[in-house]
C-alpha positions as CSV (number, residue, x, y, z in Angstrom):
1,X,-133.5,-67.4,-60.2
2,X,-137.5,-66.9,-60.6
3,X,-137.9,-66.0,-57.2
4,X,-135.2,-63.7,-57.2
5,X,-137.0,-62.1,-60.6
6,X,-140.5,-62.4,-58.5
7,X,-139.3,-60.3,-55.6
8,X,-137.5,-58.1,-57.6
9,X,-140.9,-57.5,-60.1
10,X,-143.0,-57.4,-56.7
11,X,-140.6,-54.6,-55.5
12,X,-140.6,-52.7,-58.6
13,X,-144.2,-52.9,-58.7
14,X,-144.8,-51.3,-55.4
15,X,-142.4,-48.5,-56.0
16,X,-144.6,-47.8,-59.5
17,X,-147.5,-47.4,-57.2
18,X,-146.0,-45.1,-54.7
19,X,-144.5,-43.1,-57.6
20,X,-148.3,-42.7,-58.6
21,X,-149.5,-41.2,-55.4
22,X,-150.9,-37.7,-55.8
23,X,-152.3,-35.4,-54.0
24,X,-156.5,-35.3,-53.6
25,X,-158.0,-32.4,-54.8
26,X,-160.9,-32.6,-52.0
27,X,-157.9,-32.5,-49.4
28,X,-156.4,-29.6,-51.2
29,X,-159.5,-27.4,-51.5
30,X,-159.9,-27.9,-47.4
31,X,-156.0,-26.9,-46.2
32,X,-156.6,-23.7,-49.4
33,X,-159.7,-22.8,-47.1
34,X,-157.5,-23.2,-43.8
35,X,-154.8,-21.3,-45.3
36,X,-157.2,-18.2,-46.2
37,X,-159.1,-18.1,-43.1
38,X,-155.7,-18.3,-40.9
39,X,-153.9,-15.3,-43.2
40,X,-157.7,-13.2,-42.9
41,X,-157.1,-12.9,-38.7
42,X,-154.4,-9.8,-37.5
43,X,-153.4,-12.4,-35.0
44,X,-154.2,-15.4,-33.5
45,X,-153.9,-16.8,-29.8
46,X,-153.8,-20.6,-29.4
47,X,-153.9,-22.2,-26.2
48,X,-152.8,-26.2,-27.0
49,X,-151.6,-29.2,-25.0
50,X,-148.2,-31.1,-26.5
51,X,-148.2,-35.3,-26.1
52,X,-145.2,-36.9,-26.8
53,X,-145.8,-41.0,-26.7
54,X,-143.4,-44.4,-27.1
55,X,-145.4,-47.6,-26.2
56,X,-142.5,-49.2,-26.8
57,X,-140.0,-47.2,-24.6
58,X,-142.7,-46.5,-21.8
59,X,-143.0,-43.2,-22.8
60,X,-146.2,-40.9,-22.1
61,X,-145.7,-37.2,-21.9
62,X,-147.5,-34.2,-22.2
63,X,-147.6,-30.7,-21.4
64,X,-149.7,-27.3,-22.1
65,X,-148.5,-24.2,-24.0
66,X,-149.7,-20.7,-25.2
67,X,-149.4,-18.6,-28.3
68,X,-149.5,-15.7,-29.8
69,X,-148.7,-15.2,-33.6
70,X,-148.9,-12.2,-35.7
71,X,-147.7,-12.8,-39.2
72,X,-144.0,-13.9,-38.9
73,X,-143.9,-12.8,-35.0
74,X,-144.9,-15.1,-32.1
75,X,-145.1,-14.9,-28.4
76,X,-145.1,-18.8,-26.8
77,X,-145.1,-20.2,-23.3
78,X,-144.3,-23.6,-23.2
79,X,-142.4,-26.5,-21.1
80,X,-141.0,-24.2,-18.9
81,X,-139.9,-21.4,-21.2
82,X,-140.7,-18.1,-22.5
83,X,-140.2,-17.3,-26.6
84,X,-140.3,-13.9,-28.3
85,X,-139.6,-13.7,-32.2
86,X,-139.8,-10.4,-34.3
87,X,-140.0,-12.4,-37.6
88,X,-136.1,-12.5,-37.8
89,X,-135.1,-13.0,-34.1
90,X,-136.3,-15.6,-31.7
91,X,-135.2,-14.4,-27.7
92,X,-135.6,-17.5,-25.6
93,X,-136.2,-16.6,-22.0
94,X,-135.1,-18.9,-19.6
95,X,-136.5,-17.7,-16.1
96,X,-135.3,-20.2,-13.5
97,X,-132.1,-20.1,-15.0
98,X,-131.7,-15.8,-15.6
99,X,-130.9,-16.7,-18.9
100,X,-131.6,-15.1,-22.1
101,X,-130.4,-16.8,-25.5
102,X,-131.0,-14.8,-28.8
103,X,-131.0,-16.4,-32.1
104,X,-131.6,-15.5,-35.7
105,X,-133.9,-17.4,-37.9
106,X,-132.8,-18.5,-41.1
107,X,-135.4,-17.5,-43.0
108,X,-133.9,-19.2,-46.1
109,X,-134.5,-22.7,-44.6
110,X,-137.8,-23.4,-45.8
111,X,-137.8,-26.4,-43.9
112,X,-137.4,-24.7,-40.2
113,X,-140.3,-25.5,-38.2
114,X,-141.4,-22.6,-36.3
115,X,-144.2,-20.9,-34.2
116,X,-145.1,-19.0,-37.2
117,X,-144.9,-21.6,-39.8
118,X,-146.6,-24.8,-38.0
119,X,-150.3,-24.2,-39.2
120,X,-149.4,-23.2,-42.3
121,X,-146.7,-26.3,-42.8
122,X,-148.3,-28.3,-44.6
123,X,-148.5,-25.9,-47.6
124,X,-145.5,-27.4,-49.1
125,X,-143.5,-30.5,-49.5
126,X,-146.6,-33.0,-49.0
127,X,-148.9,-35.7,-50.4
128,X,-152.3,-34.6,-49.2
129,X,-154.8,-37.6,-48.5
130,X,-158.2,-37.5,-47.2
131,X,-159.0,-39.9,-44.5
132,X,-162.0,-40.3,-42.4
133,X,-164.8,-37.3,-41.5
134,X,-167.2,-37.6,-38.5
135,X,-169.4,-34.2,-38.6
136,X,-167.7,-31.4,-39.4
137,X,-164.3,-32.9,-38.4
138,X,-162.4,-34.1,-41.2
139,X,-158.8,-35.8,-41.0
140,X,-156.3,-35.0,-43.9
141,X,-152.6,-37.1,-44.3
142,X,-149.7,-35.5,-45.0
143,X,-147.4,-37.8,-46.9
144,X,-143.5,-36.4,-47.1
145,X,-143.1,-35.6,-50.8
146,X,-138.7,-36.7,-49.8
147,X,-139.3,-39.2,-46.5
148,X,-135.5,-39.7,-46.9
149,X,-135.1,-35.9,-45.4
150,X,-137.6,-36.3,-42.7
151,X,-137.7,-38.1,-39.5
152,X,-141.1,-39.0,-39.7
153,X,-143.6,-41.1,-41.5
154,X,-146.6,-38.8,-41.8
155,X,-148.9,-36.3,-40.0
156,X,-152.3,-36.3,-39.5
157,X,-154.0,-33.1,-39.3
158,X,-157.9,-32.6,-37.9
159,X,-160.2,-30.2,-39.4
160,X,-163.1,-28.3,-38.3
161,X,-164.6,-27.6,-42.3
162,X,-167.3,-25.9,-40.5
163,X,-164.9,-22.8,-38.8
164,X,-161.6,-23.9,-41.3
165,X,-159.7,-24.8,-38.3
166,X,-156.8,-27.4,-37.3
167,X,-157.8,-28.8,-34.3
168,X,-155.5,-31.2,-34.1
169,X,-151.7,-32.5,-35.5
170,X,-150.5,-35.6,-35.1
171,X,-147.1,-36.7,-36.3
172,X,-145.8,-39.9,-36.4
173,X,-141.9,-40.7,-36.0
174,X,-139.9,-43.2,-37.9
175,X,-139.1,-44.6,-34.8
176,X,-142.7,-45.1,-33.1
177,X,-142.6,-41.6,-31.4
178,X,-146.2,-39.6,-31.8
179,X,-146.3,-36.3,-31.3
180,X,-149.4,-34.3,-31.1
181,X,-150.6,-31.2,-30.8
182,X,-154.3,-30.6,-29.6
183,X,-155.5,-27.2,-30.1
184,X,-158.3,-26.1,-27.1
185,X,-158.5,-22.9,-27.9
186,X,-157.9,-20.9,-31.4
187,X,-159.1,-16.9,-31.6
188,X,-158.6,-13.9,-33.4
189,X,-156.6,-11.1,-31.6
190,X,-155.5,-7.8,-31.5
191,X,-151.8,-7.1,-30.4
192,X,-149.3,-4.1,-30.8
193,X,-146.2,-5.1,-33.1
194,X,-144.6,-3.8,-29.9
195,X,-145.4,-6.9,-28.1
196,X,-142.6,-8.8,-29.7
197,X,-139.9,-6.4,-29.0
198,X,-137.6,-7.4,-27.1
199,X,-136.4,-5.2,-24.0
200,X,-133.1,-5.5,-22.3
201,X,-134.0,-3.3,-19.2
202,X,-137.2,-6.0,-18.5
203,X,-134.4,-8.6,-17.6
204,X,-131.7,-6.5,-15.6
205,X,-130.4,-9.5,-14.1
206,X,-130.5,-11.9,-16.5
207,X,-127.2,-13.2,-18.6
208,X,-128.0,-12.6,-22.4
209,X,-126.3,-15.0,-24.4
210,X,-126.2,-13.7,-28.0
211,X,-125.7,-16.6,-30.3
212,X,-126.1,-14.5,-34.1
């Protein structure tokens, strides 16, 4: 009976300390100066590599992508396939196939990971940590406010404090899978909201699946 009322104290105990976590304000002041210099720029073209590891299940993966973001609209190359989003539709252009899928984004899902949203994710629904800084590069933890709704354990973000800049996000899986993006290239640009508009007569013989 004491050891059950050891384990049981032990387990409570660690839960009180977790409970206590809170966010840094060091951390917080960093991702603020992020956020400001990323809304500042018209728009923003990214050239990135994608890893995807398992050691466990042998698996190494990773591939290079482009994009283009201009407030809530995105242009993005990536594994094969071509992405257009307006801000409230998202046209996935699948060119080997002729095939054209168009979406809407629920913009009430705060949640939805998208183009638009993932260097500005981190805004809300996290424990910010700081971790370690060589130079200018500084790592920040992102601890799930509600792990139960995620499928991950945490994310790792690297930051150029000397340009306000992710370099670098690392997530890490629940079940050992690390995904990563590495950022090679990050600059302002200048785009014409026509750019994301979508134009039927560009894909004559393509099949457009319209899934709204």
């Amino acid at each position: 009976m004491k050891i059950f009322l050891l384990v049981v104290s032990l387990f409570a105990t660690q839960l009180s300390t977790f409970a206590q976590i809170t966010s840094s304000p060091e951390a917080k002041v960093i991702l603020d100066k992020v956020s400001a210099a990323t809304d500042a720029m018209e728009a923003i073209h990214i050239v990135f590599e994608y890893k995807l590891t398992n050691k466990a299940e042998n698996i190494s993966d990773s591939s290079m992508g482009e994009l283009t973001l201009k407030k809530d609209q995105y242009l993005l190359s990536f594994m094969g396939l071509e992405q257009m989003s307006d801000g409230e539709n998202v046209w996935t252009i699948l060119t080997d196939d002729e095939e054209i899928q168009i979406a809407e984004i629920d913009l009430e899902d705060e949640n939805a990971l998208t183009p638009s949203n993932l260097l500005k994710m981190y805004e809300t629904g996290f424990i910010y940590q700081l971790k370690d800084k060589v130079g200018n590069l500084q790592i920040i933890e992102l601890i799930p406010e509600n792990p139960s709704d995620v499928d991950y354990i945490k994310i790792e973000l690297l930051i150029d404090t000397s340009v306000d800049q992710i370099k670098n996000l690392k997530q890490f899986g629940k079940n050992a899978t690390e995904s990563e993006y590495v950022i090679n290239n990050f600059a302002e640009s200048i785009i014409s909201d026509t750019a994301f508009i979508f134009t039927a007569s560009d894909y004559i013989d393509f099949d457009i699946i319209d899934l709204r």
